[in-house]
N, C-alpha and C positions, 0 to 999 in steps of 0.2 A: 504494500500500500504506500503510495509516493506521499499521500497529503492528508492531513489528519479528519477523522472524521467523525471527533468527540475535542471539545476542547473544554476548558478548566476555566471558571471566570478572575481567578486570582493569579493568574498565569497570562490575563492579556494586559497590555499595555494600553490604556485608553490614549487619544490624541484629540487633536481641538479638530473639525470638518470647514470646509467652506464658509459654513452659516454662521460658526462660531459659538457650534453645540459642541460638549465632550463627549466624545463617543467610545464604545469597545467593541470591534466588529467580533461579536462572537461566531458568526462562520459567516466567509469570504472565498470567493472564487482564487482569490490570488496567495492563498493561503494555505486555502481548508479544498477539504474533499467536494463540497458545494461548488456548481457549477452553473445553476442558473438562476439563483437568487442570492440573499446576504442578510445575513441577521446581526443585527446592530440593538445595544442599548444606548439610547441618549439621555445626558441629565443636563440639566438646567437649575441652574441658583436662584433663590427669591428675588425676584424683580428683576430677572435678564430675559431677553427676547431673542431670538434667533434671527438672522438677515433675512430679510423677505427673498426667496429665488424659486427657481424651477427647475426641472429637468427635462432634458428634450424627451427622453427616451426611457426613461426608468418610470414606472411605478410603482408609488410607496403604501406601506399598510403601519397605521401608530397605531401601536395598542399600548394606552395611557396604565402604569403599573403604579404611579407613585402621586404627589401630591394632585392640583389644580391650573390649568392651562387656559391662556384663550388662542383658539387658535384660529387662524386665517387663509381660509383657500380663496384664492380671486378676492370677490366682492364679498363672500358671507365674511362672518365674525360669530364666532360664541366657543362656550365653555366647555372645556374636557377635563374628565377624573377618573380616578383608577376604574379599570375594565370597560371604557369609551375605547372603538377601536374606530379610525379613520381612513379613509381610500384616496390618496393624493396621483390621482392619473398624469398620465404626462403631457407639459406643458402648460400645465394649474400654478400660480401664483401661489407660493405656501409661505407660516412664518410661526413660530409657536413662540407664546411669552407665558413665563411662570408668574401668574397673580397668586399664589399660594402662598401661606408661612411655611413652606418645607420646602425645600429640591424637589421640584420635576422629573418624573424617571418616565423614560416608553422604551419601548421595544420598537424598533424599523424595521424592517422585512423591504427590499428591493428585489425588484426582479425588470431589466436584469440587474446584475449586483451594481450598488452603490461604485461613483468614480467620482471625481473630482471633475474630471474633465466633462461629464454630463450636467455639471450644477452650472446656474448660471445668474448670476447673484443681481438683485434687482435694486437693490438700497444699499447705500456704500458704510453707513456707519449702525453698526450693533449697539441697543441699549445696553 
């Protein structure tokens, strides 16, 4: 087996994304045994926002684990909490901000997997 196909979450390395969410890809194509999606946890601090952007080509799924969010596709606006699961298709305007008193936590699921070069950032400065 070349690429793992069980990974440990204290054994990943979180990093900061595009958006300027932290994230820990717990399974990626460029990685992991996963080849046509990517599972990602993201957290957010009380009172930060992620950059508004989009992706050409990936489709995302939030499934909200941890505090209270408001989140933004295009034009709507409203609020997500733990076990609120979201469909961000491609080419949708997204942006999630933590109004909670705790860290924001979800789960992302891409398909295809999460890239950098697919994101494309719509507002230049993160709250």
């Amino acid at each position: 087996m070349n690429q793992k196909q069980v990974t440990h979450y204290d054994e990943i390395e979180p990093f900061i994304t595009k958006d300027g969410s932290v994230i820990r890809e717990l399974m990626h194509s460029l990685q992991h045994a996963s080849k046509q999606q990517s599972l990602a946890e993201a957290r957010l601090p009380v009172g930060r926002k992620t950059l508004l952007h989009k992706h050409h080509h990936t489709e995302e799924l939030y499934y909200i684990t941890q505090g209270k969010g408001l989140m933004t596709l295009a034009e709507d606006t409203f609020e997500v909490a733990p076990g609120d699961t979201v469909c961000i298709t491609p080419g949708i305007s997204h942006c999630i901000e933590n109004i909670g008193e705790n860290e924001l936590a979800l789960l992302c699921c891409c398909s295809p997997p999460y890239s950098h070069e697919d994101t494309e950032i719509l507002e230049g400065v993160m709250a």
